[in-house]
C-alpha positions in Angstrom: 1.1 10.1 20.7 -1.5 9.2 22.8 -4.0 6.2 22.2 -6.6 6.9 19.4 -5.3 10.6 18.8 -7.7 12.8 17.1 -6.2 13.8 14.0 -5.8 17.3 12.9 -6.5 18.5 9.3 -4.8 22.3 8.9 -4.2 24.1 5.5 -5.2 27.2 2.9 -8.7 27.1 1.9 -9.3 25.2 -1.3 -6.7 22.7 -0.1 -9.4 19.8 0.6 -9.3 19.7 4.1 -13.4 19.3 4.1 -13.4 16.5 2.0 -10.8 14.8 2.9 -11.9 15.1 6.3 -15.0 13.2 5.7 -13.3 10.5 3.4 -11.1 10.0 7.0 -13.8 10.0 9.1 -15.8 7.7 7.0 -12.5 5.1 6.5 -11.9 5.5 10.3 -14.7 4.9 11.7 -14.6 8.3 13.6 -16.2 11.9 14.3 -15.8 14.5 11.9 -15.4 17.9 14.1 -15.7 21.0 11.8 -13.8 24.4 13.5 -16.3 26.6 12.0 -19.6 24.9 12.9 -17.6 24.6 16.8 -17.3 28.0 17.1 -20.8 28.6 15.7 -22.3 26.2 18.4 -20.6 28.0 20.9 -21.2 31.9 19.8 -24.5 31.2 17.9 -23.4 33.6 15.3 -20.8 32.6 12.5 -16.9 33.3 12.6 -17.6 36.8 9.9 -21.0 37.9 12.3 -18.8 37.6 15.3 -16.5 40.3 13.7 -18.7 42.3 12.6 -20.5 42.7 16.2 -17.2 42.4 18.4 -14.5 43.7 16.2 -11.1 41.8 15.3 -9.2 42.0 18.3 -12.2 40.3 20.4 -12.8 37.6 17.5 -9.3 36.7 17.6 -8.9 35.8 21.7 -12.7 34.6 21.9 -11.2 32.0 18.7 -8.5 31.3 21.0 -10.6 30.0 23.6 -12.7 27.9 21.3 -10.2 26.4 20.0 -8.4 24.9 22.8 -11.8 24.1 24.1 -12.4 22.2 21.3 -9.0 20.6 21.3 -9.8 19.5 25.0 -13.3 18.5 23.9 -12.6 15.8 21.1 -8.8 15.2 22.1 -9.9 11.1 21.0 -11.6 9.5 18.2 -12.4 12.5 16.0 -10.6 13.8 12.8 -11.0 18.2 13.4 -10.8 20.0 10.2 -9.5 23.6 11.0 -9.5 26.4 8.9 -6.7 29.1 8.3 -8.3 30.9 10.8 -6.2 29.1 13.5 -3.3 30.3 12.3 -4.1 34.1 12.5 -2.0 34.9 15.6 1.0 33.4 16.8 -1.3 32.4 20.7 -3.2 29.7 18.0 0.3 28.8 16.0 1.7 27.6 20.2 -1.6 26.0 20.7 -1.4 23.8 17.7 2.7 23.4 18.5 1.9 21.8 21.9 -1.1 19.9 20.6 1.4 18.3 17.9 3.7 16.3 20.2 0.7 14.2 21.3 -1.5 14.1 18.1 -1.2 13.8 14.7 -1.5 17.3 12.9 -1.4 16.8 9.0 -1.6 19.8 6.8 -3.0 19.6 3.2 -0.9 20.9 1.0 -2.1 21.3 -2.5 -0.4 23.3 -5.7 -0.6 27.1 -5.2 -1.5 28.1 -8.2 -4.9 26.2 -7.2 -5.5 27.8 -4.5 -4.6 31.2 -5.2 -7.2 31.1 -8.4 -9.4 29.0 -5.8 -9.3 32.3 -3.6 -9.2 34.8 -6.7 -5.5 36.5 -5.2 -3.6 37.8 -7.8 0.3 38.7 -8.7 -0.7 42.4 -7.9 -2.1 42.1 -3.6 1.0 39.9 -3.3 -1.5 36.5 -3.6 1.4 34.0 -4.0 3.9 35.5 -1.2 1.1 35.2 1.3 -0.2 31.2 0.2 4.0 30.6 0.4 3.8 32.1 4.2 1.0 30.3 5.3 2.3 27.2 3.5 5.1 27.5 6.0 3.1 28.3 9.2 0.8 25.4 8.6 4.3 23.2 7.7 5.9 24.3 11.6 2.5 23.9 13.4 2.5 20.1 12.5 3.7 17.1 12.4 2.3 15.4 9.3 1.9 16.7 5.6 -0.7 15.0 2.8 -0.1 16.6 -0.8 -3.7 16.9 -2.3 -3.3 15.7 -5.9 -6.2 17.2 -8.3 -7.8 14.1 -8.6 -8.8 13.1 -12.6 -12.0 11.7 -11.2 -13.5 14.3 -9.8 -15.5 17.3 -11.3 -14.1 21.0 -11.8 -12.6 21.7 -8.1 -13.8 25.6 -8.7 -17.4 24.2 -8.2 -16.9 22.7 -4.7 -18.3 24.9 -1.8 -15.6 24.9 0.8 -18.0 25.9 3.6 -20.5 22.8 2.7 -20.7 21.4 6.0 -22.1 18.7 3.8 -20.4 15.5 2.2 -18.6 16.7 -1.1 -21.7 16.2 -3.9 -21.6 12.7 -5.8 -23.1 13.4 -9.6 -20.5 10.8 -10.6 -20.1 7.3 -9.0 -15.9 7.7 -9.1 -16.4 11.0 -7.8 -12.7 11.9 -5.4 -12.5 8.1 -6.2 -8.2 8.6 -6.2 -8.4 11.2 -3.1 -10.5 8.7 -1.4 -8.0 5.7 -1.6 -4.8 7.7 -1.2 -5.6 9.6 1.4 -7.4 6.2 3.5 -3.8 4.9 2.8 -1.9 7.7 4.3 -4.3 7.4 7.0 -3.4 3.9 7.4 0.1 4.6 7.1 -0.5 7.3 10.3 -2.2 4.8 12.6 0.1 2.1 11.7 -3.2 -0.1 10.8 -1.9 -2.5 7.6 -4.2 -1.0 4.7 -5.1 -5.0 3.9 -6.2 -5.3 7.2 -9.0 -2.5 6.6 -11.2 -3.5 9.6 -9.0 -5.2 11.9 -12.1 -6.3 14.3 -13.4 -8.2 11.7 -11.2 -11.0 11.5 -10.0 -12.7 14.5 -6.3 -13.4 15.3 -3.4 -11.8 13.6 -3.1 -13.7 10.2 -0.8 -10.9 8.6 2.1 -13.2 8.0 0.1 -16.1 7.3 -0.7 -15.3 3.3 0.9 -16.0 0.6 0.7 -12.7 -1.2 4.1 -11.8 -1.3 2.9 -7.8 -1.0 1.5 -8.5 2.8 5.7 -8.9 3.3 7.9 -6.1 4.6 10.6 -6.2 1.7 13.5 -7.2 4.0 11.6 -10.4 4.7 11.4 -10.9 1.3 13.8 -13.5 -0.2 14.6 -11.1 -2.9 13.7 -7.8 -3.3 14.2 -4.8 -5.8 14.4 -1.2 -5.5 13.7 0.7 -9.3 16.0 3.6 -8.9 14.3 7.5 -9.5 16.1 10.8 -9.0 13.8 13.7 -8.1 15.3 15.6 -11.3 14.5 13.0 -13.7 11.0 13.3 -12.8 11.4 17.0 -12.9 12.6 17.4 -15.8 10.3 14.7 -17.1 13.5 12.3 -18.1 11.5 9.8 -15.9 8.1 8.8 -17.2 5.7 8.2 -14.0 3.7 5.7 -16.0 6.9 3.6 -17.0 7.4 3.7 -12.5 5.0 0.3 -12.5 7.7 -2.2 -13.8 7.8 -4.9 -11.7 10.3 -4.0 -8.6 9.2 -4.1 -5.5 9.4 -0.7 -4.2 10.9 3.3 -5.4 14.2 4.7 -4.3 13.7 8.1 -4.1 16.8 10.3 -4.5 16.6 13.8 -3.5 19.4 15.5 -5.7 18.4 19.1 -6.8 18.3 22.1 -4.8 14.8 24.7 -5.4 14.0 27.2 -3.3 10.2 25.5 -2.9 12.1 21.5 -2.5 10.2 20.7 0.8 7.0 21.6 -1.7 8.3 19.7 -4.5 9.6 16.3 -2.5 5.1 16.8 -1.0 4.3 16.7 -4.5 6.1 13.8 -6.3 5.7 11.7 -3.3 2.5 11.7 -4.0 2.5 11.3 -7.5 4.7 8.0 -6.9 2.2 6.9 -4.5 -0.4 7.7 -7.0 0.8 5.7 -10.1 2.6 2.8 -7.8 0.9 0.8 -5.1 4.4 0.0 -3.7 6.3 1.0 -0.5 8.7 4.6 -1.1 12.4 4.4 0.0 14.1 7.9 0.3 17.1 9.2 0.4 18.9 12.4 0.0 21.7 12.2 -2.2 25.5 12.4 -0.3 27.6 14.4 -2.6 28.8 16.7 0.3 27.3 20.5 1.4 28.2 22.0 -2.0 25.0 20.2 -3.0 23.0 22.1 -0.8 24.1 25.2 -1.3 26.3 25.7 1.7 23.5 24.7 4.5 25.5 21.6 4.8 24.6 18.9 7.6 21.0 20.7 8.6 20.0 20.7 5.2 20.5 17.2 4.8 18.3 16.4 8.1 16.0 19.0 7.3 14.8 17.1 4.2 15.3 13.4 6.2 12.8 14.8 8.1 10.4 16.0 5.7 9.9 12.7 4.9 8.8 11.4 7.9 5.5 13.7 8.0 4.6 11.3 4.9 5.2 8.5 6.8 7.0 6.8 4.1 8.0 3.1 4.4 11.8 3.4 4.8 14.1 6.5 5.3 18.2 6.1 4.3 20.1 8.4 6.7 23.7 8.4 6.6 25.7 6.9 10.0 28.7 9.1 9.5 26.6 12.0 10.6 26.2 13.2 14.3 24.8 10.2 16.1 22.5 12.9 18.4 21.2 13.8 14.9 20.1 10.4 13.9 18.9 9.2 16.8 16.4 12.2 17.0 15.6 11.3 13.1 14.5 8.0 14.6 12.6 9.1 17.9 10.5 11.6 15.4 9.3 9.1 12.9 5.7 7.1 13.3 6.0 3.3 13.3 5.3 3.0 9.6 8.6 4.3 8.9 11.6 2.3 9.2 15.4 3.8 9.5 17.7 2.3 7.3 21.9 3.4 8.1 23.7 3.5 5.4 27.1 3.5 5.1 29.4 3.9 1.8 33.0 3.8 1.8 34.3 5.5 -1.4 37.9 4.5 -1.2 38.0 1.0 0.7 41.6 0.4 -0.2 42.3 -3.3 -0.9 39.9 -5.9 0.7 38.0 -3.3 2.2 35.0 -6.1 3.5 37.2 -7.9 5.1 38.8 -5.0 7.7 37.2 -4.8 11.1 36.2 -1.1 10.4 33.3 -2.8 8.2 31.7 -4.9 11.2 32.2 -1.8 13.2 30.2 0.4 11.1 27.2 -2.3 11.1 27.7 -2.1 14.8 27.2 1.6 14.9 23.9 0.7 12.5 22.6 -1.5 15.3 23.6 0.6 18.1 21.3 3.9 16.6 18.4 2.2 16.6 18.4 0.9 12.6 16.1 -1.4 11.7 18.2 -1.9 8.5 21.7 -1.4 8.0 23.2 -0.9 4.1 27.1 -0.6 3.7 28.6 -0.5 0.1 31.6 0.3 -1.4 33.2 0.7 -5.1 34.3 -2.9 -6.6 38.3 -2.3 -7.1 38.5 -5.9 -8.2 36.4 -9.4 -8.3 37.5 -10.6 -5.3 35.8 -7.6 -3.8 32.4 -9.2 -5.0 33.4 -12.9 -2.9 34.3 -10.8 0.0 30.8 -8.7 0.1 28.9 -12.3 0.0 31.4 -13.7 2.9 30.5 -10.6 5.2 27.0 -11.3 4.2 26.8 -14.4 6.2 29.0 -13.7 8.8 26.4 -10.9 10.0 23.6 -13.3 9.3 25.4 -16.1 11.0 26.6 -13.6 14.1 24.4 -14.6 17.3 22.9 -11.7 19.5 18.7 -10.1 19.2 17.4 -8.0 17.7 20.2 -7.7 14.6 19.1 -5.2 12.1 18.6 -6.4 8.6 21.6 -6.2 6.3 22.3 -4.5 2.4 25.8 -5.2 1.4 26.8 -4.9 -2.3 29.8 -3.3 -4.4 28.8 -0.6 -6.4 29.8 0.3 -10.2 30.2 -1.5 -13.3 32.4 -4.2 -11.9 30.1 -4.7 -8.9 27.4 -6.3 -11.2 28.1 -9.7 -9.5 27.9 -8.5 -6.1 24.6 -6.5 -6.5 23.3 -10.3 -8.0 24.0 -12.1 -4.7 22.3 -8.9 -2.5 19.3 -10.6 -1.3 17.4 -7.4 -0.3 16.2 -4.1 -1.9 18.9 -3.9 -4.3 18.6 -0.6 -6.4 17.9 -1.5 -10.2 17.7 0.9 -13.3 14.8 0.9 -15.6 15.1 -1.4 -18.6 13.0 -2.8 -21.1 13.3 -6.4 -23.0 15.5 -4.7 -26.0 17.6 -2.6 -24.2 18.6 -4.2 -20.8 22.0 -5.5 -21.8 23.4 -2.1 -22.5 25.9 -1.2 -20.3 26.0 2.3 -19.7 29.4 4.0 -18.4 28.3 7.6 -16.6 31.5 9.6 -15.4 29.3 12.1 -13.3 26.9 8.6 -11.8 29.9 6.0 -12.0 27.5 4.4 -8.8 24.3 4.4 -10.0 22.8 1.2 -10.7 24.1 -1.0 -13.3 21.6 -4.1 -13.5 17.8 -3.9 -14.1 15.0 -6.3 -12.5 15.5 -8.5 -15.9 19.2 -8.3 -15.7 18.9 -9.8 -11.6 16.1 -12.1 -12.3 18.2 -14.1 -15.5 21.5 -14.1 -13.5 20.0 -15.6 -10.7 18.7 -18.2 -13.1 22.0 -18.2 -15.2 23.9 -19.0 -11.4 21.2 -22.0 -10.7 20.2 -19.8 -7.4 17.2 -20.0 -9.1 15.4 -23.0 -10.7 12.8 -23.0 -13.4 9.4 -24.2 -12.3 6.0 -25.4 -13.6 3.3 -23.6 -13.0 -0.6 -24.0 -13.5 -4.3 -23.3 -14.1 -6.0 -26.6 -13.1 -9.6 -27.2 -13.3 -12.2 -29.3 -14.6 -12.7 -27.1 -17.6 -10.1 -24.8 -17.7 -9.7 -24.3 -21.5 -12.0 -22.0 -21.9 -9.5 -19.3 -20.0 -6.9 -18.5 -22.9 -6.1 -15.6 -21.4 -3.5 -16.5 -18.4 -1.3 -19.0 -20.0 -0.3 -15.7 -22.1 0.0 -13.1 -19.9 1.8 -15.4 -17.5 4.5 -16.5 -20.6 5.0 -12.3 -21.5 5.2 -11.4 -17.9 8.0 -14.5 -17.4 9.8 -13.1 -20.5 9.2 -9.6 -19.2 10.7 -10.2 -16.0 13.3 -12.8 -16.8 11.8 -16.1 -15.1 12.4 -19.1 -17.0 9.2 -20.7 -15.2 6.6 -22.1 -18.0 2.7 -21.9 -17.4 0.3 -24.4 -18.8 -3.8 -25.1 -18.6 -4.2 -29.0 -17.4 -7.8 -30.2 -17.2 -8.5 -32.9 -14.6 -11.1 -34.8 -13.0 -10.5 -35.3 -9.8 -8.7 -34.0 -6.4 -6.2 -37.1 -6.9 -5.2 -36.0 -10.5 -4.3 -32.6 -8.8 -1.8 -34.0 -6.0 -0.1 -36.0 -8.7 0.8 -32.9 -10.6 1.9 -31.3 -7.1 4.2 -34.3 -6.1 6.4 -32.6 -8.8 10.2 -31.3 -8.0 9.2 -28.7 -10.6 6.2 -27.7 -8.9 6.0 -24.1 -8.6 2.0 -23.7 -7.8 -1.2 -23.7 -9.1 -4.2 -21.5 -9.9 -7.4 -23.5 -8.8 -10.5 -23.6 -10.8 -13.9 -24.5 -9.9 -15.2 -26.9 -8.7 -12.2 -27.5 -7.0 -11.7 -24.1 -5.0 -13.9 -26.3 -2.6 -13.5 -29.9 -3.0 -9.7 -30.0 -2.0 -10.3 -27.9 1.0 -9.8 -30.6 3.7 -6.7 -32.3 1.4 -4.8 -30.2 2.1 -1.5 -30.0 5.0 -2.0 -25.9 5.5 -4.4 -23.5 4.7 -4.0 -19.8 5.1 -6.4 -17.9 7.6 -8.8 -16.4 5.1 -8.8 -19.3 3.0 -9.7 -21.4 6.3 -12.7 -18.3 6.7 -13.5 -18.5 2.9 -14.0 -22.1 2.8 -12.2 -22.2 -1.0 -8.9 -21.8 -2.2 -7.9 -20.4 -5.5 -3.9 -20.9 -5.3 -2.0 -24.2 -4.1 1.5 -24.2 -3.7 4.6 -26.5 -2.6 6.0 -26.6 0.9 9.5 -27.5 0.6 10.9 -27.6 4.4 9.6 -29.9 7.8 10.5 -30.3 10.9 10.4 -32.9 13.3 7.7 -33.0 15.6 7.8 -34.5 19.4 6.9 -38.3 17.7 9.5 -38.1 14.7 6.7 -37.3 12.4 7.2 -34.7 9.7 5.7 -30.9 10.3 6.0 -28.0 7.7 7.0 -24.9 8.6 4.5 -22.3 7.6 4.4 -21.0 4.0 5.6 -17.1 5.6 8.8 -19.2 6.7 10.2 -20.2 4.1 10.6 -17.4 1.7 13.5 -18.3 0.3 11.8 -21.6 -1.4 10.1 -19.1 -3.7 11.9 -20.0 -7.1 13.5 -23.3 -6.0 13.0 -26.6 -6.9 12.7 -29.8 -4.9 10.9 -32.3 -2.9 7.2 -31.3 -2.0 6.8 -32.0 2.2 3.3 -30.6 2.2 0.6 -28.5 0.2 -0.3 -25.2 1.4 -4.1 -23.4 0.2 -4.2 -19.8 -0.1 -7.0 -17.4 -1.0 -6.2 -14.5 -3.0 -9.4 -13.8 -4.6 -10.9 -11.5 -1.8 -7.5 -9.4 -2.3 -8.6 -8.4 -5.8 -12.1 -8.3 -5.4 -11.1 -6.0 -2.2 -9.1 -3.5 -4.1 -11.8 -3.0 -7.4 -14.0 -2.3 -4.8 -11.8 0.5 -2.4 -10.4 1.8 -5.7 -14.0 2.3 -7.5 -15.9 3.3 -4.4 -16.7 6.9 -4.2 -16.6 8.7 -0.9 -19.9 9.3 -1.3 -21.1 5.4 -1.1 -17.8 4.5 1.3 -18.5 1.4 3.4 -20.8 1.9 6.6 -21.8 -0.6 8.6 -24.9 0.7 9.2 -26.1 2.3 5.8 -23.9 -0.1 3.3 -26.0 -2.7 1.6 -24.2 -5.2 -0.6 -25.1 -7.8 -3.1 -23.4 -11.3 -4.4 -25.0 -13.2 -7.4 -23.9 -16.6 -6.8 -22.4 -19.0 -3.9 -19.3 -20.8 -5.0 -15.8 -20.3 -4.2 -15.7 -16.8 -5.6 -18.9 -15.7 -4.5 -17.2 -16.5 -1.0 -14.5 -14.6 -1.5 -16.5 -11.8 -2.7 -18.4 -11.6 0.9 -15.0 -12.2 3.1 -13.9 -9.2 1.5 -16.9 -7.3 2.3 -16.9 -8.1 5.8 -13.3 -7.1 6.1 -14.2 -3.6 4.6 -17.0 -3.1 7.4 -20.1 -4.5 4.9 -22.5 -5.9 7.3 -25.4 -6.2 5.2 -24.8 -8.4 2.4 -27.5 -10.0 0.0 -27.1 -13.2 -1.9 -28.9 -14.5 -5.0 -28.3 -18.2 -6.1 -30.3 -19.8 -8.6 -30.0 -23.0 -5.8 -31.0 -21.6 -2.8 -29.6 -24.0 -0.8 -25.7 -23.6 -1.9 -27.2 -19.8 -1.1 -27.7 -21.0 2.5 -24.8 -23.1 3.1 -23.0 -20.2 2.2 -24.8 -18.0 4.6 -24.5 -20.2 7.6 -20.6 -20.5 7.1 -19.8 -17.2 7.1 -22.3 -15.9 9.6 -21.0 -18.7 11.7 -17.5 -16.9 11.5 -18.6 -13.8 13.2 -21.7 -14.1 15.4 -21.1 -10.9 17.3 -21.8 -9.1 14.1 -25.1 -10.4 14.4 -26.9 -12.0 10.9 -24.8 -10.4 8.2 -25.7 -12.9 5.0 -29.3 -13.4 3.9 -31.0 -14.8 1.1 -32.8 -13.5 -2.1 -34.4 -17.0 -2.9 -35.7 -15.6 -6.2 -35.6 -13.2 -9.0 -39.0 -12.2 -8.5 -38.4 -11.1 -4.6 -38.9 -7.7 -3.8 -35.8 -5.8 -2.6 -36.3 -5.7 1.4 -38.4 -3.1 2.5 -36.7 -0.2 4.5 -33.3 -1.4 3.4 -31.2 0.7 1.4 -29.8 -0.3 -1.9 -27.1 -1.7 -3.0 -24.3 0.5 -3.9 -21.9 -3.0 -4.2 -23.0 -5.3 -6.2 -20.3 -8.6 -7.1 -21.5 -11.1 -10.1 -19.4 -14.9 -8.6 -20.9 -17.2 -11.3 -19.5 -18.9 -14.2 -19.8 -17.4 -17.4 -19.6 -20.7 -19.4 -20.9 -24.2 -19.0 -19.2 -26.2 -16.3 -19.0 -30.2 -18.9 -22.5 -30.2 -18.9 -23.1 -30.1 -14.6 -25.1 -26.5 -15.2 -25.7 -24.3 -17.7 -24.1 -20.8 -18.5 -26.4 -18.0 -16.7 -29.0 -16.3 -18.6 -31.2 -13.6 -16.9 -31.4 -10.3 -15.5 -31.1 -8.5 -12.4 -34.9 -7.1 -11.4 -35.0 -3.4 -11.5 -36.2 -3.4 -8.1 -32.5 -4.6 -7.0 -30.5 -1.7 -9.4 -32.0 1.6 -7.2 -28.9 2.9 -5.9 -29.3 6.6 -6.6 -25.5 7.4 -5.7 -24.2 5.0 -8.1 -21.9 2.4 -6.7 -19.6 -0.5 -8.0 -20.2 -3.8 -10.0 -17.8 -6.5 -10.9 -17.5 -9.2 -12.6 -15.2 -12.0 -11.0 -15.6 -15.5 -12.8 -14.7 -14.4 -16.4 -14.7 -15.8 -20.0 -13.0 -15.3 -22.9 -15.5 -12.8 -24.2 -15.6 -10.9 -20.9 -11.7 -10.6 -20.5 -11.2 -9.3 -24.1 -13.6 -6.6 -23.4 -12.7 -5.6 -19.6 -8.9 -6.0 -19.4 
C-alpha cells in the first residue's frame, strides 16, 4: 500500500456506502470524493442525463475515463465512495483490480434481503440472483470487506436518500451511533492506527505501552490471557447467545465449521455481530477435520476462507503449518499489519512423550521460519506426565536464545489435559460457564478436544496452585463512604471470575496514611478519590504518560521488580514490564500512578456521539463543569479525540485557570484550546458554535465540610445545540449510580 492510500468504498446501493463514507471521512480527518458528483463536475450533466443524450455504449467508456481520472486525481488522503456503476463492464472491474494492490478497496456488504426491498427487485426479474452476482464482483474487485449491520439506533433505513450528497439527516442525537463506532474501528484496524490513540498528533511520544490498562496490551504480552471458545454453528443455530459473548475472556475464537453455499457472506456477518456485542480482539480459525468438511474443495477451500478473514483485518488468523508453505506464506504477505499469523500445529496421535521428541522443536521451527508471529502446538494428553512435559517445552522455547522468537501456545488437549491448559500462559481457549455450572465436566465423543475449563475454572486453579496470590484492593479517599457501589460490584465480579482478591473502602487523611496501606505484600492497587487524584502526584516513583498530561491519578498500584542503576541504587522497571506481577504478592519497590478516567470518559463519548456531531477541530465546541482531577481527565480525552475548543465552568475561577494553563501548556501548537466561563451569568461566546459535548467533573456530595454539594443550573444560553449531542456525568453518588447504571 502506498503512504496515506485513499480508501475505496464499493457496494450495491442501499448498502451504506454514503454514510459510512462520511462517518470515515469525518474520523479520518480526510476528503470525502463522491463518484457521482465527479462525473457530474466533469460532464455537467448527471450519470442518467448522460445516457439519455449519448446512449449506453458512450456512457459506459466516457465512465471509464472518469473514473481512472478520478482514481489518479485523489490517489491520497481521500475516502471515494463509488457506486455500482463501476462495476458495469469488466474495463472498470481491471481498473479497480489494479488499483487494489496499492489501496485499500473495502466493499459494504449488507443483508440482501435489504437491499433487494431497498431497490424494490423481486423473486420474479430474478432480484436476488443479480444482488448475489454483484455481491461477488464487488468481493474480487477488492481487498477489504465491512458488513453493514442495521444499526438499532438509527431511524427506518427505507427513509434514507442514497443520492443525498448531504450528511445522513440527524433527528435523533444516537442517530448511526453503532455504524459510527464500528466502522471508525475497522477504519482504525485498516490504517493500523491503535483506536485509543484516536488523534495520534495530539499527544506527543509513543506512550502505548506505558498504561496500565491491561486492554492497551496485545494478548500475547499479556501474563494470562483467555480465548471464550464460539463455533460459527452455534451462533447459527442460535445455541450460542451473542449477549452471553461479554463474559470476561479476553478475546473470541472463532471456529469456522459449517459448510453454506453463501459462508464467505455468513463468516461478513457474524464477524460483525461479534464485533458488535464485544469490544475484544477476534481470533479465527477454520476448523481441521480434513476436505470431507468442505465438501470435496479440500486445501483451497481452507485458504479461501483464511483469507476472507484478512479483508476484516481481524486481530489474529490460525493457519495450519502442515499445509503448503508457498500457501502460507502468501496468507501472510496478503494480510494488513493489524492481523497477526498464528501457526498452529496439532499432533493427534503423539505416541508416548510426544513433547519431548525433536519433531516438536522442529515444527516450532517451521512456525518461525513462515513468518508467524505466534506459534501454537498441542496434542491429546495420553497421560499426566504429558501435562509436565508441555510445561518443560514451555520454557525451553522461552529460554532458547536467537531474535525475533515468535510467541508460543503449548497445551494438551481433552479431559485429561485440564492441567496443562492451567499452566498455558497465553490465549488459552475456554468454554462458557456460569458460577453454578462450571464444574461440570462434559465428555463429547464427536468434540473430545474442545475446551474443557472455563475462565472461572483457570482463574481458581491458578489460585488453588499458589501461581496466583490473593490481594487487597481499594477505594481510598477522604470520604469515600459515600460510594457503596464498588466494593460490591468488585466482590461479585471477584466471585464471578474466580479471584480470591477482597475490596474494601478506607477513608484517610493524608498522602502518608495512603503509602502505609501501599507498603503492603498484599497490596494489589488502589482506586484514588479526590482530593487526592492531585495531592499524591509528585509522591509518587512512576507515573503513566497521560496521567503525567492529566496532572491526577485515579489508580495507584505496586511495582514489584528493580534494577540496579550505574550507583547501586534501586530503579523499577516500568509497570508494561512486568506483567506477570499482576496477581502476585510481595515486596512493594515502587508506586506507579495511572489515569484511567479519560479512557472511560473517552468511550461514552465515541460510543454516544452521532455522526452528525463527530469531533471537528474546527466546528466542535466542548464544555467541562468543574476543574479537579476528573474535570482534567474529561479535557485530555477531548484533546485526544481532536476537541480544540473546550469551555470550562468552575464555581473558583482560579482552579478554572490553573487548569487551563496546564493543559494549554501541554500543546501550544494547538494554539489556546481551554478557556474560561468565569460565571453562570456569561453569555455563551458570540460566533461560537455550541456545545454538542458537554462533561459534568464535580462532586455530587459534600467533600467533610471543605465545600458544599453543587446546586444550580446550566443557563439556557449554554444548552443550544440544535443537533443534540452528549452529556455525562463522571463524579457520581449513590443516588446517581442507582439510577444511571
Amino acid at each position: 500500500m502506498i503512504d496515506n492510500a485513499s480508501i475505496i468504498l464499493i457496494g450495491c446501493p442501499g448498502a451504506g456506502k454514503r454514510s459510512l463514507g462520511f462517518i470515515g471521512a469525518k474520523h479520518l480527518g480526510r476528503r470525502l470524493i463522491l463518484a457521482d458528483r465527479y462525473f457530474q463536475t466533469q460532464t455537467g450533466v448527471s450519470r442518467a442525463e448522460y445516457l439519455k443524450i449519448h446512449g449506453n455504449a458512450a456512457l459506459q467508456t466516457f465512465t471509464v475515463t472518469v473514473m481512472r481520472k478520478m482514481l489518479e486525481e485523489y490517489s491520497t488522503g481521500c475516502i471515494i465512495e463509488c457506486g455500482l456503476g463501476s462495476l458495469v463492464t469488466g474495463v472498470r472491474q481491471l481498473l479497480l483490480r489494479e488499483y487494489k494492490d496499492t489501496h485499500p478497496i473495502i466493499h459494504i456488504n449488507r443483508c440482501l434481503r435489504y437491499v433487494e426491498k431497498y431497490l424494490g427487485l423481486s423473486s420474479e426479474n430474478h432480484g436476488m440472483g443479480f444482488l448475489r452476482d454483484c455481491d461477488v464482483a464487488h468481493r474480487e474487485c477488492s481487498n477489504l470487506e465491512y458488513y453493514n449491520l442495521f444499526d438499532q439506533s438509527s431511524r427506518d433505513d427505507s427513509t434514507l436518500t442514497q443520492d443525498s450528497e448531504q450528511p445522513p439527516p440527524s433527528k435523533a442525537p444516537f442517530f448511526l451511533k453503532n455504524a459510527k463506532q464500528e466502522f471508525s474501528s475497522f477504519l482504525d484496524l485498516v490504517i493500523s492506527r491503535p483506536s485509543h490513540h484516536v488523534k495520534s498528533d495530539a499527544i506527543q511520544g509513543d506512550d502505548f505501552y506505558e498504561s496500565s490498562s491491561i486492554d492497551l496490551f496485545p494478548l500475547e504480552c499479556r501474563d494470562r490471557s483467555y480465548l471464550r471458545s464460539v463455533r460459527l454453528s452455534g451462533l447459527v443455530n442460535k445455541t450460542i447467545e451473542v449477549h452471553d459473548l461479554a463474559s470476561g475472556e479476553d478475546g473470541i475464537l472463532l471456529i469456522v465449521d459449517i459448510l453454506a453455499p453463501d459462508i464467505l457472506t455468513l463468516v461478513s456477518e457474524y464477524i460483525s455481530i461479534i464485533r458488535r456485542a464485544v469490544k475484544i480482539p477476534i481470533v479465527y480459525t477454520v476448523e481441521r477435520d480434513g476436505s470431507e468438511r468442505f465438501g470435496g474443495k479440500g486445501v483451497d477451500y481452507y485458504f479461501t476462507l483464511l483469507h476472507h478473514s484478512l479483508r476484516f483485518c481481524v486481530e489474529y488468523t490460525i493457519v495450519d503449518i502442515n499445509f503448503e508453505t508457498t500457501k502460507i506464506q502468501k496468507l501472510i504477505q496478503t494480510k494488513l499489519p493489524a492481523t497477526k499469523i498464528i501457526g498452529s500445529y496439532f499432533d493427534p496421535h503423539p505416541g508416548e512423550r510426544g513433547w519431548m521428541q525433536e519433531d516438536r522443536k522442529t515444527k516450532y521451527q517451521l512456525g518461525k521460519s513462515i513468518g508467524c508471529h505466534i506459534v501454537q502446538l498441542t496434542q491429546p494428553a495420553i497421560t499426566q506426565a504429558d501435562n509436565e512435559d508441555v510445561q518443560y517445552f514451555s520454557r525451553l522455547i522461552r529460554e532458547q536464545p536467537g531474535a525475533n522468537n515468535p510467541f508460543l501456545i503449548a497445551y494438551n488437549v481433552g479431559v485429561r489435559g485440564r492441567t496443562s491448559q492451567l499452566a498455558n500462559r497465553i490465549m488459552t481457549p475456554v468454554k462458557h460457564g456460569t458460577i453454578l455450572n462450571d464444574t461440570k465436566v462434559t465428555f463429547d465423543n464427536d468434540r473430545p478436544f474442545d475446551p474443557q475449563i472455563t475462565l472461572r475454572n483457570a482463574i481458581q486453579g491458578l489460585f488453588a496452585n499458589f501461581i496466583f496470590d490473593p490481594l487487597e484492593f481499594y477505594l481510598i479517599g477522604r470520604q469515600p463512604s459515600v460510594s457503596l457501589i464498588p466494593p460490591a460490584m468488585h466482590r461479585v465480579a471477584y466471585g464471578y471470575c474466580g479471584f480470591s482478591h477482597t475490596f474494601k473502602i478506607v477513608q484517610v487523611s493524608s498522602c502518608e496514611d495512603i503509602n502505609k496501606i501501599a507498603q503492603s505484600p498484599k497490596f494489589g492497587g488502589a482506586s484514588i478519590m479526590i482530593p487526592f487524584k492531585t495531592l499524591i502526584l509528585n509522591q509518587l516513583d512512576q507515573i503513566s504518560p497521560q496521567a503525567a498530561a492529566i496532572g491526577a491519578i485515579n489508580t495507584l498500584l505496586p511495582l514489584r521488580r528493580a534494577t540496579a542503576d550505574s550507583s547501586g541504587g534501586i530503579v523499577p522497571l516500568p509497570f508494561a514490564l512486568q506483567p506477570e506481577n499482576r496477581n502476585h504478592a510481595g515486596p512493594v519497590v515502587k508506586l506507579f500512578g495511572d489515569n484511567t478516567d479519560w479512557l472511560g470518559i473517552q468511550s461514552v463519548i465515541v460510543r454516544n456521539l452521532s455522526p452528525r456531531n463527530a469531533i471537528d477541530p474546527v466546528r466542535s465546541v466542548a464544555l467541562i463543569i468543574g476543574a479537579g482531577g476528573g474535570a482534567r481527565a474529561a479535557i485530555y480525552a477531548l484533546i485526544r479525540l481532536g476537541c480544540r475548543k473546550i469551555y470550562v465552568y468552575n464555581r473558583t475561577v482560579e482552579r478554572a485557570e490553573k487548569v487551563a494553563r496546564h493543559l494549554n501548556t501541554l500543546y501550544p501548537e494547538k494554539g489556546t484550546i481551554i478557556r474560561i466561563l468565569p460565571s453562570l451569568t456569561t453569555p455563551w461566546p458570540e460566533n461560537e458554535e455550541p456545545a454538542t459535548i458537554i462533561i459534568s467533573a464535580i462532586p455530587a456530595h459534600s467533600l467533610g465540610g471543605i465545600c458544599s454539594p453543587p446546586n444550580f443550573i446550566l443557563p439556557e444560553g449554554w444548552l443550544q445545540s440544535k443537533t443534540g449531542g452528549v452529556v455525562a456525568e463522571v463524579c457520581l453518588s449513590l443516588s446517581f449510580v442507582v439510577g444511571h447504571v
